[in-house]
Biopython code that builds the backbone (N, CA, C, O; Angstrom):
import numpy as np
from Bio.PDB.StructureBuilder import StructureBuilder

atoms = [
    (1, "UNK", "N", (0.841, -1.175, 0.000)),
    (1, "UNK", "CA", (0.000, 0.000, 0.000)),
    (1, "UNK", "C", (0.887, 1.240, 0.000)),
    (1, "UNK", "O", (1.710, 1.228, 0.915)),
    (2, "UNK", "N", (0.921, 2.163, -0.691)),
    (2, "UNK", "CA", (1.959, 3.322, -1.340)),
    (2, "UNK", "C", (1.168, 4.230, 0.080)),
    (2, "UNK", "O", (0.031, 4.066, 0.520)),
    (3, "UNK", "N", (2.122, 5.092, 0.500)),
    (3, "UNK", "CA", (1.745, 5.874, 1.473)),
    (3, "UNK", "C", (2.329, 7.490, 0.895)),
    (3, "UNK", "O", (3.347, 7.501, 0.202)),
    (4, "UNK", "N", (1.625, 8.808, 1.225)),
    (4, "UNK", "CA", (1.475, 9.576, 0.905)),
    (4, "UNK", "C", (3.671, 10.229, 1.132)),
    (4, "UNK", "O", (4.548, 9.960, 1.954)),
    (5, "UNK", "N", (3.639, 10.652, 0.530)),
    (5, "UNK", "CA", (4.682, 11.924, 1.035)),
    (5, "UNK", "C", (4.929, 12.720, 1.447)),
    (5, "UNK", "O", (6.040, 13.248, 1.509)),
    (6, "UNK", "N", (3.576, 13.169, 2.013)),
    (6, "UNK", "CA", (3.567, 14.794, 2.644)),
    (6, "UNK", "C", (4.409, 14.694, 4.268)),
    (6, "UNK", "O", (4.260, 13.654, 4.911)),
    (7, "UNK", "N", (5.033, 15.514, 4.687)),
    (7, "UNK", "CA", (5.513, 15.926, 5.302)),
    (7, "UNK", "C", (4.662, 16.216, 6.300)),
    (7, "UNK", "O", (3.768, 17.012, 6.011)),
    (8, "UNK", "N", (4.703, 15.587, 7.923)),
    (8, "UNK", "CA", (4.183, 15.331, 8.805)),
    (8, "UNK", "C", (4.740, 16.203, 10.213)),
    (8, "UNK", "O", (5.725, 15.806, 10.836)),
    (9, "UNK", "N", (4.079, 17.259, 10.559)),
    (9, "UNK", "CA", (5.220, 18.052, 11.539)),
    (9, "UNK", "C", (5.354, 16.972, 12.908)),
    (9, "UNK", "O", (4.848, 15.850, 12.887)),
    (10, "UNK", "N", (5.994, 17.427, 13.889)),
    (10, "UNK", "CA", (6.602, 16.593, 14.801)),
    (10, "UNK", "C", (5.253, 16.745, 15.974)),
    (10, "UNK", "O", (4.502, 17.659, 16.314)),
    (11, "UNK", "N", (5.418, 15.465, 16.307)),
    (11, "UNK", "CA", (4.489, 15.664, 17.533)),
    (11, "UNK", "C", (3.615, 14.697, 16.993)),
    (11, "UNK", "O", (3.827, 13.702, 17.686)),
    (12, "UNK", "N", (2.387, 14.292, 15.797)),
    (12, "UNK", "CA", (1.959, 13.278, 15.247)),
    (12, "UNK", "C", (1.604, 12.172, 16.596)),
    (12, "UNK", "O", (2.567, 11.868, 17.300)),
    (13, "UNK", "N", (0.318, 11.619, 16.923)),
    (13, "UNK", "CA", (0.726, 10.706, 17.658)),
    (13, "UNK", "C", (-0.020, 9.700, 16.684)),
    (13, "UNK", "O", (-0.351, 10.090, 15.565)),
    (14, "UNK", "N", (-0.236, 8.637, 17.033)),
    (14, "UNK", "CA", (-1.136, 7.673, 16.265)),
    (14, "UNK", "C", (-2.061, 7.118, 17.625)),
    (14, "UNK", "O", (-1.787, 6.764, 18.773)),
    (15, "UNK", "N", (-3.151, 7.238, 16.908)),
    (15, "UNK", "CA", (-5.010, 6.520, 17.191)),
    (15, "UNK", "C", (-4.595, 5.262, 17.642)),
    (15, "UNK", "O", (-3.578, 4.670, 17.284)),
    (16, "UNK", "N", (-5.822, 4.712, 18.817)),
    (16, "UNK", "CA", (-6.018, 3.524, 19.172)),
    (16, "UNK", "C", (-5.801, 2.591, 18.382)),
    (16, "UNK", "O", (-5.383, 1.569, 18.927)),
    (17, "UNK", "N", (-5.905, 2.561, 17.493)),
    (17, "UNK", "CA", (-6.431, 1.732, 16.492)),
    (17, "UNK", "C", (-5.154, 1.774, 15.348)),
    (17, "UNK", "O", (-4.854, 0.736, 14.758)),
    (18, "UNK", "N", (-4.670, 2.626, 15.173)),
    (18, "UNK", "CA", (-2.939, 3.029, 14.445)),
    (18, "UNK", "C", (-2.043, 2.132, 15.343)),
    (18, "UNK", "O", (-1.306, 1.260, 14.883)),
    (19, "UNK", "N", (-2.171, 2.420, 16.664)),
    (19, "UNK", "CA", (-1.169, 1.940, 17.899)),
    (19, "UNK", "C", (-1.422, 0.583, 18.280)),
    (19, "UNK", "O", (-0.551, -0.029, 18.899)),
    (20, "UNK", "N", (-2.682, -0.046, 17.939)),
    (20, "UNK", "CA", (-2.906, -1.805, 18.345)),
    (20, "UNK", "C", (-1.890, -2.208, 16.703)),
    (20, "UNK", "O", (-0.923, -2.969, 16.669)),
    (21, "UNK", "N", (-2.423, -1.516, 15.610)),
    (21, "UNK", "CA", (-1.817, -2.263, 14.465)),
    (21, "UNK", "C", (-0.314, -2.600, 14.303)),
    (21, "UNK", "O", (0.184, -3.581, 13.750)),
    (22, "UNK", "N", (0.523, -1.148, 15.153)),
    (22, "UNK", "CA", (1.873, -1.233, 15.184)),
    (22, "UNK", "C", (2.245, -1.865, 16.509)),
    (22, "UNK", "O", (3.450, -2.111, 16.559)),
    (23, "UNK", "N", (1.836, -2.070, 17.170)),
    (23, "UNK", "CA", (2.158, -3.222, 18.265)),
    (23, "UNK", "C", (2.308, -4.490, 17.710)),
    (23, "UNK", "O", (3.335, -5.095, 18.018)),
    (24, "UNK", "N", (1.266, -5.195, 16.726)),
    (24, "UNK", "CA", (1.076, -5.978, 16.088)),
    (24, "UNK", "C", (2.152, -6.550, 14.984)),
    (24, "UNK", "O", (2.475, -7.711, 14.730)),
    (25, "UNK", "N", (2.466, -5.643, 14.577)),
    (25, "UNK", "CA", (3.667, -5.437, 13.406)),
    (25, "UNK", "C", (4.621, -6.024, 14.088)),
    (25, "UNK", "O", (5.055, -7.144, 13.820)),
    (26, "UNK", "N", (5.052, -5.226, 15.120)),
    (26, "UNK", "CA", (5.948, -5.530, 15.922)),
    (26, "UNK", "C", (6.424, -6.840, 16.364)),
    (26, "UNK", "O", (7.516, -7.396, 16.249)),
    (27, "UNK", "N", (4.823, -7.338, 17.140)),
    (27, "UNK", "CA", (4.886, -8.776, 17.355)),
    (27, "UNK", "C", (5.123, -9.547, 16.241)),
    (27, "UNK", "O", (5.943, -10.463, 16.293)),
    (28, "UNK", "N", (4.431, -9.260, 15.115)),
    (28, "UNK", "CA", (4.524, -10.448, 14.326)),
    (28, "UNK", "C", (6.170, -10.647, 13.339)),
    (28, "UNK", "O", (6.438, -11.550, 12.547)),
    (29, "UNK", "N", (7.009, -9.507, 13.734)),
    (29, "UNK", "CA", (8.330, -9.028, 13.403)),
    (29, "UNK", "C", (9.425, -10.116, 14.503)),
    (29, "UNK", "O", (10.613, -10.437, 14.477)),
    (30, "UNK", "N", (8.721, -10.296, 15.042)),
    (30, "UNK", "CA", (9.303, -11.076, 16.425)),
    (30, "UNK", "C", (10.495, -9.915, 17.366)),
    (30, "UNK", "O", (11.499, -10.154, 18.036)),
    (31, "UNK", "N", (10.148, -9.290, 17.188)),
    (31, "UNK", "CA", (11.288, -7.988, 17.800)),
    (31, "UNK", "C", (10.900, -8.044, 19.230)),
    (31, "UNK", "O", (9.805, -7.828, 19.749)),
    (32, "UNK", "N", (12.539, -8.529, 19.981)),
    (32, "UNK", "CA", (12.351, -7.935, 21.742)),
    (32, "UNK", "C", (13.505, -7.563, 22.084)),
    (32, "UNK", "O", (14.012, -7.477, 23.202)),
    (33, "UNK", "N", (13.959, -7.314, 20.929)),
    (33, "UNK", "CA", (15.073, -5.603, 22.157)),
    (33, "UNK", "C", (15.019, -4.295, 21.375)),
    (33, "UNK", "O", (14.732, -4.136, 20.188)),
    (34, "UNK", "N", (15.383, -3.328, 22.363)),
    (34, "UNK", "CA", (15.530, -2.322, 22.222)),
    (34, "UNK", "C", (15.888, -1.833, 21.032)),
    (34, "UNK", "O", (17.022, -2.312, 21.073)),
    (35, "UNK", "N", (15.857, -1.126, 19.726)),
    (35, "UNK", "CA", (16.856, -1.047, 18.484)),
    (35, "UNK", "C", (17.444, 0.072, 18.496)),
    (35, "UNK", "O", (17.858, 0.566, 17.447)),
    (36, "UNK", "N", (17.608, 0.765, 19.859)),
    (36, "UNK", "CA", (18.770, 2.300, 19.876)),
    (36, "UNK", "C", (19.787, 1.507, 21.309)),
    (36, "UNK", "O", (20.991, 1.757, 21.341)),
    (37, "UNK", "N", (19.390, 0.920, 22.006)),
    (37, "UNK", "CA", (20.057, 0.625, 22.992)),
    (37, "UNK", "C", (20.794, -1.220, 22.661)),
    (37, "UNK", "O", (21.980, -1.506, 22.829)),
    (38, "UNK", "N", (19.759, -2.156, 22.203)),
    (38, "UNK", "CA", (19.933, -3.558, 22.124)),
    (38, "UNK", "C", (19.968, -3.752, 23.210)),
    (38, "UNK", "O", (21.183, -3.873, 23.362)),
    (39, "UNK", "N", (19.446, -3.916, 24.370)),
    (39, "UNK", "CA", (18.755, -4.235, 25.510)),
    (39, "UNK", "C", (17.506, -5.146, 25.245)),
    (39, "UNK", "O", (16.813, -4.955, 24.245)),
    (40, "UNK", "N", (17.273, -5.968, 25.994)),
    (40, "UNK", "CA", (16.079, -7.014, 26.095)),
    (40, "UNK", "C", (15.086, -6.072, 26.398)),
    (40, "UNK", "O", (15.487, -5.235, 27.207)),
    (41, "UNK", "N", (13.474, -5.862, 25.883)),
    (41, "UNK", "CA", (12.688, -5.019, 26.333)),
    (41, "UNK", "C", (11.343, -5.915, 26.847)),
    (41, "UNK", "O", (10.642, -6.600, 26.103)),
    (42, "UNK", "N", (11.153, -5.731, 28.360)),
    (42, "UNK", "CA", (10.205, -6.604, 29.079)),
    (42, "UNK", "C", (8.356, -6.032, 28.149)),
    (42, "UNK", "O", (7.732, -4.994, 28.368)),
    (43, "UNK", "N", (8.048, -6.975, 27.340)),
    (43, "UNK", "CA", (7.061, -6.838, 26.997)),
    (43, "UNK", "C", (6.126, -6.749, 28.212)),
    (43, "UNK", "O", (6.235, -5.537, 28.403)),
    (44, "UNK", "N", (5.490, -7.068, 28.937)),
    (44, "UNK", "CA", (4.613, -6.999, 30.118)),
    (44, "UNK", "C", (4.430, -5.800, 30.640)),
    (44, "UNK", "O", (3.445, -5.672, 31.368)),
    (45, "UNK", "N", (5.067, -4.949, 30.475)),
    (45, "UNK", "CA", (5.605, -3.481, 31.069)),
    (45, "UNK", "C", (4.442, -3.000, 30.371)),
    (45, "UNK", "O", (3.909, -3.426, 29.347)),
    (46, "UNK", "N", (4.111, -1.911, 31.210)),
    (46, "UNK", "CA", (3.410, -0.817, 30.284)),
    (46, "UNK", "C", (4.316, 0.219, 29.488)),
    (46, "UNK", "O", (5.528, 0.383, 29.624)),
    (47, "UNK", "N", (3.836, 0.584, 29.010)),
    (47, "UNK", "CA", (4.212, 1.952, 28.080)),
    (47, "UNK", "C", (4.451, 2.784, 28.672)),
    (47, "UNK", "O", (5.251, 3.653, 28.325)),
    (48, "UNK", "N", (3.942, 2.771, 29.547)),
    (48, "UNK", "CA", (4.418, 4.454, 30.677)),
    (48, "UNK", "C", (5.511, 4.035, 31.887)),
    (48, "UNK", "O", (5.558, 4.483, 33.033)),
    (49, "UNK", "N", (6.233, 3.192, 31.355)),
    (49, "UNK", "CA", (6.997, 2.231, 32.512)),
    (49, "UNK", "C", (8.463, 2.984, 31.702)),
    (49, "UNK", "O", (8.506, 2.838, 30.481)),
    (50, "UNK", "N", (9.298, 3.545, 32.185)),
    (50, "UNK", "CA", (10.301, 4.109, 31.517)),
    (50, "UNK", "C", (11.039, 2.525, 30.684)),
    (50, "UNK", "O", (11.129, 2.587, 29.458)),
    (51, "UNK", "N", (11.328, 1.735, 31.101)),
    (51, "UNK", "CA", (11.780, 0.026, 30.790)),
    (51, "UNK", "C", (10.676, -0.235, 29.815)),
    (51, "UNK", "O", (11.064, -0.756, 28.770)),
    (52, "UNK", "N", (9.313, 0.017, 29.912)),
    (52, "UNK", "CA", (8.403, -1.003, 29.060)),
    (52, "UNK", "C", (8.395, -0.022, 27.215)),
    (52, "UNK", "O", (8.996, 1.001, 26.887)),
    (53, "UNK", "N", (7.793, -0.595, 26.700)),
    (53, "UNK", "CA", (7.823, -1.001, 25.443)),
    (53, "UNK", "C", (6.927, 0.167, 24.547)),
    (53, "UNK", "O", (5.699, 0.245, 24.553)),
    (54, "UNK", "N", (7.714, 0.907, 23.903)),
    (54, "UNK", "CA", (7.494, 2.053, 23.027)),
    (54, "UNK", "C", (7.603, 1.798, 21.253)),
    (54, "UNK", "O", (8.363, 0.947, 20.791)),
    (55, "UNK", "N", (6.820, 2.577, 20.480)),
    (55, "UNK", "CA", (6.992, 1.987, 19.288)),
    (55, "UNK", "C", (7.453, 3.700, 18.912)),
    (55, "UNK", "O", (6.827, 4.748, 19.074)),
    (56, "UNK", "N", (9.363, 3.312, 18.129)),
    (56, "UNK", "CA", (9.794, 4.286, 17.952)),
    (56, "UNK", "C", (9.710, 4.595, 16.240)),
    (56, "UNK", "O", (9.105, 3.807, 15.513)),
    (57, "UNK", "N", (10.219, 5.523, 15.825)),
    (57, "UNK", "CA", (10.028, 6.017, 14.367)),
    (57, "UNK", "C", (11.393, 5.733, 14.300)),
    (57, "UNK", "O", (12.245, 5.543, 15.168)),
    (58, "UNK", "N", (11.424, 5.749, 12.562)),
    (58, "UNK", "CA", (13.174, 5.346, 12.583)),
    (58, "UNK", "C", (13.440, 6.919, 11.951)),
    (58, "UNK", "O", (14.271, 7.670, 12.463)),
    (59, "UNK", "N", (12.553, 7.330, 10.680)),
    (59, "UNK", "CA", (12.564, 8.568, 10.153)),
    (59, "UNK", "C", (11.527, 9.502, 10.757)),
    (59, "UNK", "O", (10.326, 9.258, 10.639)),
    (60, "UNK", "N", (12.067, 10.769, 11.522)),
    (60, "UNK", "CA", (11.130, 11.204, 12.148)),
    (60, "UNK", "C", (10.157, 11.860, 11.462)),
    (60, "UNK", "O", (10.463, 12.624, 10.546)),
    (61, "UNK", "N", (9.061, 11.675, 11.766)),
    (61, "UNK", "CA", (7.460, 12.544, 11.054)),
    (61, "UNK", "C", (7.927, 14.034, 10.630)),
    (61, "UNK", "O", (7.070, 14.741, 10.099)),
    (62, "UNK", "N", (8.671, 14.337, 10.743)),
    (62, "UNK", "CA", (9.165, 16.021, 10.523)),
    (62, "UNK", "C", (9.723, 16.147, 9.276)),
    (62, "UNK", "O", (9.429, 16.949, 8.389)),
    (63, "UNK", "N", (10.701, 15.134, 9.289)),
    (63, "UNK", "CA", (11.560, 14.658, 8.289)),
    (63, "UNK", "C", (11.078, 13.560, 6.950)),
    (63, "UNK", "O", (11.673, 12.801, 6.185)),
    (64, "UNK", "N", (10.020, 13.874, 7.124)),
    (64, "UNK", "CA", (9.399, 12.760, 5.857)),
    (64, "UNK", "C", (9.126, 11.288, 5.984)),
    (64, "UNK", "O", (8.958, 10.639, 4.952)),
    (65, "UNK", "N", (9.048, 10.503, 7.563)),
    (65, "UNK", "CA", (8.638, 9.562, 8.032)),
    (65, "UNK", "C", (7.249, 9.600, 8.151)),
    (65, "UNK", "O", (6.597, 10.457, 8.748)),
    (66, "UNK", "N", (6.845, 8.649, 7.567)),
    (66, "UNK", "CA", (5.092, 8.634, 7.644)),
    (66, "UNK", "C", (4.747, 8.025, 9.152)),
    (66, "UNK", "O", (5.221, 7.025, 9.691)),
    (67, "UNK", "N", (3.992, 8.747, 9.531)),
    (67, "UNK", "CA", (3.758, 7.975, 11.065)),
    (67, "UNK", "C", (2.698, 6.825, 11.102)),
    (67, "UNK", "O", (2.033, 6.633, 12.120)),
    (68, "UNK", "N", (2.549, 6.054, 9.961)),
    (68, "UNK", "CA", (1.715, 5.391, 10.047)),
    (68, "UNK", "C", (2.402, 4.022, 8.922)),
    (68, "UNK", "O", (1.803, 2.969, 8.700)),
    (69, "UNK", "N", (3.524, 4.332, 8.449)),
    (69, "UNK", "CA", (3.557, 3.381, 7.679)),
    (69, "UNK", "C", (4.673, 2.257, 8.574)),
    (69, "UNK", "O", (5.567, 3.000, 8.981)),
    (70, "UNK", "N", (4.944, 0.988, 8.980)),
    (70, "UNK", "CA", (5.083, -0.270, 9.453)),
    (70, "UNK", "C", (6.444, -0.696, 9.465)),
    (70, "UNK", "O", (7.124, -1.150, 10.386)),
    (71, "UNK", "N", (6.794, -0.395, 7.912)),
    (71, "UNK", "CA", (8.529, -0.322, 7.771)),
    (71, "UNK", "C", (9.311, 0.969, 8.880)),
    (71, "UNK", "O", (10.505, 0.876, 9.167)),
    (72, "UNK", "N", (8.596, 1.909, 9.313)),
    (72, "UNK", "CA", (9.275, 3.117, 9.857)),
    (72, "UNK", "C", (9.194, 2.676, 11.059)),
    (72, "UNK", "O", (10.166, 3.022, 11.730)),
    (73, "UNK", "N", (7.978, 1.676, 11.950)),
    (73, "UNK", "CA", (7.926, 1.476, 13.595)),
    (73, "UNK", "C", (8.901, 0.417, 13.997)),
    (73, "UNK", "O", (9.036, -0.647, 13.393)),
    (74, "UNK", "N", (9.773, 0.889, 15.380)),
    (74, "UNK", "CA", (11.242, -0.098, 15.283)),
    (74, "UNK", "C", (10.474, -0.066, 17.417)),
    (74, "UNK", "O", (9.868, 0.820, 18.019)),
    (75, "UNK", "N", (10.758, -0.922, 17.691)),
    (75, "UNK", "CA", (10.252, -1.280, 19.140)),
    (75, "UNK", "C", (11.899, -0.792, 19.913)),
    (75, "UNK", "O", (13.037, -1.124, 19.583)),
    (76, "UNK", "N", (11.419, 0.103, 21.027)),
    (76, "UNK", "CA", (12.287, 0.725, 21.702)),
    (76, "UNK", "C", (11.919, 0.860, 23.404)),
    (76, "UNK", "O", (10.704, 0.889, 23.598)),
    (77, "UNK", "N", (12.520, 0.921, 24.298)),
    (77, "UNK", "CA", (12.355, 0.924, 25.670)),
    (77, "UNK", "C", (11.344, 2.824, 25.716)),
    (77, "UNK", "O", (11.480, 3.643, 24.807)),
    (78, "UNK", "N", (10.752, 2.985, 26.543)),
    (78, "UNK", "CA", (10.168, 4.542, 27.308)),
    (78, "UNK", "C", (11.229, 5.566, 27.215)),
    (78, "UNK", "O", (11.089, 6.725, 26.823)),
    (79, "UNK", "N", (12.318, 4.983, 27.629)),
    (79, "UNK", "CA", (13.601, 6.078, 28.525)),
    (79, "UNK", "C", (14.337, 6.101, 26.853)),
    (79, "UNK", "O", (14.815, 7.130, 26.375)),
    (80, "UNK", "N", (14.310, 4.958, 26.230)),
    (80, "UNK", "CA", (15.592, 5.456, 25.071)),
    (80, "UNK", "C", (14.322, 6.083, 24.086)),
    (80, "UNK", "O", (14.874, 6.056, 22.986)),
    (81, "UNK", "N", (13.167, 6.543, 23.887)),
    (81, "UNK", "CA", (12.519, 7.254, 22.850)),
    (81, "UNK", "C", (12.257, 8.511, 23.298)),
    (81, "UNK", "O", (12.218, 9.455, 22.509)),
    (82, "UNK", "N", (12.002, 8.692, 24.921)),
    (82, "UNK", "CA", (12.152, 9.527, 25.250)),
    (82, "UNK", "C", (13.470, 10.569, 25.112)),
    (82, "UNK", "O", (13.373, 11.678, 24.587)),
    (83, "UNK", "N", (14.518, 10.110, 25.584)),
    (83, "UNK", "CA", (15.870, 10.562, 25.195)),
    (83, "UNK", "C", (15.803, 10.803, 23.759)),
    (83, "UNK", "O", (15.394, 11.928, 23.471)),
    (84, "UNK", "N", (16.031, 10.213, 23.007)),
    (84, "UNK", "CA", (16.314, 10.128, 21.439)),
    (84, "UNK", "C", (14.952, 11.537, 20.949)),
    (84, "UNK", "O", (15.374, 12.511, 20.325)),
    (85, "UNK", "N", (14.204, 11.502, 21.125)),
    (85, "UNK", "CA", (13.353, 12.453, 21.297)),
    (85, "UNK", "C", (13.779, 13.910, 21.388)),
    (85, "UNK", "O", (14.059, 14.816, 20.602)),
    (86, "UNK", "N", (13.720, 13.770, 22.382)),
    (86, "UNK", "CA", (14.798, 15.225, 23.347)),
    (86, "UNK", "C", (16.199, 15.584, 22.952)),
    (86, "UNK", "O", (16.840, 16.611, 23.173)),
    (87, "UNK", "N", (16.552, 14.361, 22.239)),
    (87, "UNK", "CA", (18.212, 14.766, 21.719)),
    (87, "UNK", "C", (17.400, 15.461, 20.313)),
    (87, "UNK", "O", (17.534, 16.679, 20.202)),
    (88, "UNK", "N", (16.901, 15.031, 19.670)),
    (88, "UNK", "CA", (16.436, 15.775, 18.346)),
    (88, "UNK", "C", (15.601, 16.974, 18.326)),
    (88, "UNK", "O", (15.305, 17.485, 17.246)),
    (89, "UNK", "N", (15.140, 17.536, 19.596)),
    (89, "UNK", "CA", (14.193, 18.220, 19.314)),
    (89, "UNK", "C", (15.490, 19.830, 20.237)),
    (89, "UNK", "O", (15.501, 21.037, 19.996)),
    (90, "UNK", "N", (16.121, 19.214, 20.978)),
    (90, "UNK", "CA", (17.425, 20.115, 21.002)),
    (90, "UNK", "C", (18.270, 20.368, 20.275)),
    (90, "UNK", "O", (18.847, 21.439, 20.466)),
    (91, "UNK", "N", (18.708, 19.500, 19.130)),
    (91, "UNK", "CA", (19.093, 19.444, 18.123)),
    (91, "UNK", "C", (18.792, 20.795, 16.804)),
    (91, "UNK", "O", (19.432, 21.682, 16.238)),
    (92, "UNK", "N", (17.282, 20.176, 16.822)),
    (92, "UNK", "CA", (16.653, 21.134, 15.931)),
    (92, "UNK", "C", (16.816, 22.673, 16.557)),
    (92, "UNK", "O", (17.166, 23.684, 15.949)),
    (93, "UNK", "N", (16.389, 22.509, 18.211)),
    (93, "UNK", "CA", (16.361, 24.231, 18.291)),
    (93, "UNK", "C", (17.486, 25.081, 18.269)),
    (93, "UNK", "O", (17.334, 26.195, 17.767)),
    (94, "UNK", "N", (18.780, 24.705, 18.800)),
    (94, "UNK", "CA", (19.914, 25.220, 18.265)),
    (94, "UNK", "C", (20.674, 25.161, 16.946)),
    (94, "UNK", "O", (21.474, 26.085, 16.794)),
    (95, "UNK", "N", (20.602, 24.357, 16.056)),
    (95, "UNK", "CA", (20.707, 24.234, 14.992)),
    (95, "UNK", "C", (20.689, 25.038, 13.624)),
    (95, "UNK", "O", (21.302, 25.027, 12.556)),
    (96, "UNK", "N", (19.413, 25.909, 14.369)),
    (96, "UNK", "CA", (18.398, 26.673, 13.491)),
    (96, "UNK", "C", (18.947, 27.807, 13.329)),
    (96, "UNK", "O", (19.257, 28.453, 14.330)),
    (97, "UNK", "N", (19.208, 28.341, 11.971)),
    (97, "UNK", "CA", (19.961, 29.551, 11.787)),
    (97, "UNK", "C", (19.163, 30.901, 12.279)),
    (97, "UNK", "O", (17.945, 30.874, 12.098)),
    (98, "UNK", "N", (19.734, 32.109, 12.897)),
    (98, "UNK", "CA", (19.503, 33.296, 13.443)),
    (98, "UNK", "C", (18.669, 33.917, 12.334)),
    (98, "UNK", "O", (19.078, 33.866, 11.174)),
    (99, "UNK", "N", (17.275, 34.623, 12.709)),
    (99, "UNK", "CA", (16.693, 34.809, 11.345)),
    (99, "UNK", "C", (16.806, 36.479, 11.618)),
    (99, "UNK", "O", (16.494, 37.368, 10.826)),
    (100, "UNK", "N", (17.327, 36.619, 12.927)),
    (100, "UNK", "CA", (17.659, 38.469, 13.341)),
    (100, "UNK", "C", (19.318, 38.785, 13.374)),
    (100, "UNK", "O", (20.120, 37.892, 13.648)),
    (101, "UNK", "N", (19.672, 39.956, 13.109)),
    (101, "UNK", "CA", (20.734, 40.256, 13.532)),
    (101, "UNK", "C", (20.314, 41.808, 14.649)),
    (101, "UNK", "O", (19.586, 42.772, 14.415)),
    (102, "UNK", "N", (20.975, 41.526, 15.609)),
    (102, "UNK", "CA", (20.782, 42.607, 16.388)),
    (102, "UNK", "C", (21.772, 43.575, 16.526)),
    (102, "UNK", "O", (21.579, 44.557, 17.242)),
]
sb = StructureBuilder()
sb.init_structure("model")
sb.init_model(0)
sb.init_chain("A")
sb.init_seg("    ")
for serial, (resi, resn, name, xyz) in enumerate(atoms, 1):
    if name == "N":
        sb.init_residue(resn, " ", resi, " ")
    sb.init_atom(name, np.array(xyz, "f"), 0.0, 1.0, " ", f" {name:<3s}", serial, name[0])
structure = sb.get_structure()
């Protein structure tokens, strides 16, 4: 199924129903570690468990990652998407060229 190209700003979350399918993916991928850390990731965990089980983007939604397409969801721990997150979104804000001169 061809998925669109448009450019997705950051923040994007995905629907109940987006988020059972990529769990699913996941499982049926057989994936249980981490893919920024390679750490074992305790499936049983919740999602809000910094340790339990997050479905990360590989190309971020900002950057032309579709947040919905299956090849892009990579299974990651709370604490390393969170981080990885926060490293990019600091990234971006200093990064960003001065649009004043004072």
């Amino acid at each position: 199924m061809p998925f669109s190209r448009k450019v997705y700003r950051m923040g994007v979350k995905l629907n109940g129903n987006q988020r059972a399918k990529a769990k699913a993916v996941i499982r049926a991928r057989g994936e249980t570690h981490c893919w920024r850390c390679g750490e074992a990731v305790d499936l049983t965990l919740s999602g809000n468990d910094p340790n339990g089980p997050t479905i990360g983007h590989i190309v971020e939604t900002d950057q032309g990652g579709h947040p919905t397409d299956p090849s892009n969801y990579r299974l990651e721990h709370g604490r390393c998407n969170s981080k990885a997150g926060a490293e990019y979104i600091n990234a971006k804000r200093y990064n960003r060229p001065h649009t004043r001169e004072w």
